[in-house]
N, C-alpha and C positions, 0 to 999 in steps of 0.2 A: 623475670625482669623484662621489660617492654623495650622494645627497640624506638627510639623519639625520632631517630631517621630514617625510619622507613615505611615505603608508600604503597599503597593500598593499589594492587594491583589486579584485583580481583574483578575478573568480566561480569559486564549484568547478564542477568537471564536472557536467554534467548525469546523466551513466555514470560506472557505478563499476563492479570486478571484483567480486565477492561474495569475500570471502576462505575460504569453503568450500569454493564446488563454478566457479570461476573463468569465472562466465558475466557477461557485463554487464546491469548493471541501471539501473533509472529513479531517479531523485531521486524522494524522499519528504517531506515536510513535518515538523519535529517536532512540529507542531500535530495532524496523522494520528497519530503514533505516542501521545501520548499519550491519545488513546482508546481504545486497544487496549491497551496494556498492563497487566499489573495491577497495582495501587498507583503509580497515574504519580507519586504527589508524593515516592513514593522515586526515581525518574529522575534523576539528575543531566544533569545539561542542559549537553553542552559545544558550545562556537562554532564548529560543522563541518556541514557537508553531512552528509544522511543518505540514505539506498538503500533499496530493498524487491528483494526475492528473489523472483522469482515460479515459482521450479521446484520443480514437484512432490516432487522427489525432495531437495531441500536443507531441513534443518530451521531453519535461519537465516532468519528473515523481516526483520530491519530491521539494517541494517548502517551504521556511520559511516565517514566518511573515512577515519578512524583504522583503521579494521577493526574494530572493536569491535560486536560482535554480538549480538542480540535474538532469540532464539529461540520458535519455537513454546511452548513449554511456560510462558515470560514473558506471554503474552497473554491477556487473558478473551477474545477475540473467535476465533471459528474461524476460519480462513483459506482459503475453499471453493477458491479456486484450487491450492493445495496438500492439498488433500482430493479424495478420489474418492467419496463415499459422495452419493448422491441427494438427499439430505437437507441437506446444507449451502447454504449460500447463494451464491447467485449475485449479490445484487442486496442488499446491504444499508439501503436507503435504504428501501425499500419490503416487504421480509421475503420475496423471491422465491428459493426453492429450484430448485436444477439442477431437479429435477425437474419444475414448474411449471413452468420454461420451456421446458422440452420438449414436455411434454404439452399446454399451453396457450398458444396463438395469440397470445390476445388479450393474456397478461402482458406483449410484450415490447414490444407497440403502445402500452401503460399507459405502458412506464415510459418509452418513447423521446418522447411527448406531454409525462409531468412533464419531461421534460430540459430539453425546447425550451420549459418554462415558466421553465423553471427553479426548477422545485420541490423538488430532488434536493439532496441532500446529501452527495455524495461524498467530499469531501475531508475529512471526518470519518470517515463511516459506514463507507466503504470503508476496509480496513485497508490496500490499496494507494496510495489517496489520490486517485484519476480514477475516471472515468466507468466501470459494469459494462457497459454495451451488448457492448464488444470480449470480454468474456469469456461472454456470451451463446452455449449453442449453436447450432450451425449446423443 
Protein backbone atom coordinates (compact mmCIF):
# COMPACT_ATOMS: atom_id res chain seq x y z
CA UNK A 1 0.00 0.00 0.00
CA UNK A 2 1.64 3.49 -0.87
CA UNK A 3 1.80 6.18 1.54
CA UNK A 4 -0.32 9.41 -0.55
CA UNK A 5 1.38 11.60 2.40
CA UNK A 6 4.66 11.23 2.05
CA UNK A 7 7.55 13.06 0.54
CA UNK A 8 10.12 12.23 -1.36
CA UNK A 9 13.07 12.97 0.57
CA UNK A 10 15.66 11.39 -1.18
CA UNK A 11 19.13 13.56 -1.88
CA UNK A 12 20.26 14.02 -5.62
CA UNK A 13 23.64 12.56 -6.43
CA UNK A 14 26.47 14.15 -5.44
CA UNK A 15 27.75 13.14 -9.45
CA UNK A 16 26.19 13.77 -12.34
CA UNK A 17 27.07 12.89 -16.13
CA UNK A 18 27.68 16.34 -18.00
CA UNK A 19 25.19 15.77 -20.68
CA UNK A 20 27.94 17.10 -23.41
CA UNK A 21 30.90 15.37 -23.17
CA UNK A 22 29.63 12.34 -20.47
CA UNK A 23 32.31 12.71 -17.75
CA UNK A 24 31.04 12.91 -14.06
CA UNK A 25 31.05 15.78 -12.32
CA UNK A 26 30.67 17.54 -8.73
CA UNK A 27 27.53 19.16 -7.35
CA UNK A 28 27.53 22.90 -7.42
CA UNK A 29 25.54 25.21 -5.33
CA UNK A 30 22.96 27.43 -7.04
CA UNK A 31 24.19 30.11 -4.63
CA UNK A 32 27.84 29.56 -6.90
CA UNK A 33 26.19 29.72 -9.96
CA UNK A 34 24.60 32.88 -9.51
CA UNK A 35 27.62 34.78 -9.45
CA UNK A 36 28.97 33.89 -12.34
CA UNK A 37 26.38 34.11 -14.49
CA UNK A 38 25.36 37.12 -16.23
CA UNK A 39 22.20 38.73 -15.39
CA UNK A 40 21.43 35.98 -12.63
CA UNK A 41 18.02 37.57 -11.89
CA UNK A 42 16.95 36.37 -15.50
CA UNK A 43 17.84 32.65 -13.94
CA UNK A 44 15.06 30.82 -13.27
CA UNK A 45 15.77 28.93 -10.50
CA UNK A 46 14.28 25.26 -10.73
CA UNK A 47 14.23 22.76 -7.44
CA UNK A 48 17.09 20.27 -8.77
CA UNK A 49 20.64 19.53 -8.08
CA UNK A 50 23.18 21.46 -10.11
CA UNK A 51 26.88 20.10 -11.62
CA UNK A 52 29.91 22.12 -12.78
CA UNK A 53 31.92 20.78 -15.72
CA UNK A 54 35.48 20.97 -15.13
CA UNK A 55 36.88 19.74 -18.74
CA UNK A 56 38.88 21.79 -20.57
CA UNK A 57 37.53 20.73 -23.70
CA UNK A 58 33.47 20.83 -22.89
CA UNK A 59 31.99 24.46 -23.22
CA UNK A 60 29.13 23.45 -20.61
CA UNK A 61 30.16 24.86 -17.20
CA UNK A 62 26.90 24.45 -14.99
CA UNK A 63 24.64 21.65 -15.69
CA UNK A 64 21.07 20.60 -13.80
CA UNK A 65 19.81 17.38 -13.07
CA UNK A 66 17.54 17.92 -15.83
CA UNK A 67 20.61 18.35 -18.20
CA UNK A 68 19.88 21.62 -18.70
CA UNK A 69 22.89 23.50 -19.39
CA UNK A 70 24.88 26.81 -18.65
CA UNK A 71 27.55 27.54 -20.96
CA UNK A 72 30.67 29.42 -21.05
CA UNK A 73 29.49 32.14 -23.12
CA UNK A 74 26.36 32.60 -20.25
CA UNK A 75 29.01 33.70 -17.67
CA UNK A 76 30.84 37.26 -16.76
CA UNK A 77 33.33 35.17 -14.72
CA UNK A 78 36.15 33.32 -16.84
CA UNK A 79 36.51 29.80 -15.95
CA UNK A 80 40.69 29.47 -15.56
CA UNK A 81 40.17 25.74 -15.30
CA UNK A 82 38.74 25.45 -18.77
CA UNK A 83 41.12 28.18 -20.15
CA UNK A 84 44.87 27.59 -20.98
CA UNK A 85 46.15 31.15 -21.32
CA UNK A 86 48.61 32.41 -18.26
CA UNK A 87 46.59 34.85 -17.47
CA UNK A 88 43.46 33.71 -16.15
CA UNK A 89 42.91 32.73 -12.72
CA UNK A 90 43.60 30.36 -10.70
CA UNK A 91 42.57 31.60 -7.40
CA UNK A 92 39.60 33.69 -7.50
CA UNK A 93 39.33 34.79 -3.84
CA UNK A 94 42.43 36.49 -3.89
CA UNK A 95 43.05 37.51 -7.86
CA UNK A 96 45.92 34.91 -8.32
CA UNK A 97 46.71 34.08 -12.13
CA UNK A 98 48.23 30.55 -13.24
CA UNK A 99 50.89 32.32 -13.81
CA UNK A 100 51.67 33.85 -10.23
CA UNK A 101 51.45 30.70 -9.17
CA UNK A 102 53.89 29.37 -10.96
CA UNK A 103 56.31 31.86 -10.88
CA UNK A 104 55.77 32.75 -7.32
CA UNK A 105 56.36 30.61 -4.09
CA UNK A 106 55.05 32.60 -1.85
CA UNK A 107 51.29 33.06 -3.64
CA UNK A 108 50.42 29.67 -2.81
CA UNK A 109 51.69 29.88 1.07
CA UNK A 110 49.19 33.19 1.07
CA UNK A 111 46.41 31.64 0.11
CA UNK A 112 46.64 28.17 1.78
CA UNK A 113 47.38 30.52 5.43
CA UNK A 114 43.81 32.63 4.21
CA UNK A 115 42.17 29.11 3.90
CA UNK A 116 43.11 27.80 7.44
CA UNK A 117 41.76 31.39 8.49
CA UNK A 118 39.36 31.05 6.88
CA UNK A 119 39.31 34.05 5.00
CA UNK A 120 38.68 32.65 1.41
CA UNK A 121 35.58 32.81 -0.22
CA UNK A 122 35.26 30.11 -2.49
CA UNK A 123 31.90 29.12 -2.70
CA UNK A 124 31.11 32.29 -4.25
CA UNK A 125 34.36 33.52 -5.90
CA UNK A 126 35.16 30.24 -7.42
CA UNK A 127 32.87 29.63 -10.18
CA UNK A 128 33.36 25.76 -9.32
CA UNK A 129 32.30 26.45 -5.80
CA UNK A 130 35.42 24.72 -3.61
CA UNK A 131 38.53 25.44 -2.53
CA UNK A 132 41.52 26.52 -5.63
CA UNK A 133 44.51 24.95 -3.71
CA UNK A 134 43.65 21.37 -5.89
CA UNK A 135 43.79 23.41 -8.99
CA UNK A 136 46.98 24.92 -8.01
CA UNK A 137 50.04 24.00 -10.31
CA UNK A 138 52.26 21.42 -9.32
Amino acid sequence: MSDCCSTNNQKPPRRHTCPEDNKQCTEVSYKTILHHVIDPWKLVAKNQAYYFCDNPDCDVVYFGLDNSTIRKDQLRTTVGIKETADDTLVCYCFGVSKLEAKSNSQVKAFVIDQTKRDLCSCTTHNPSGRCCLKDFPK
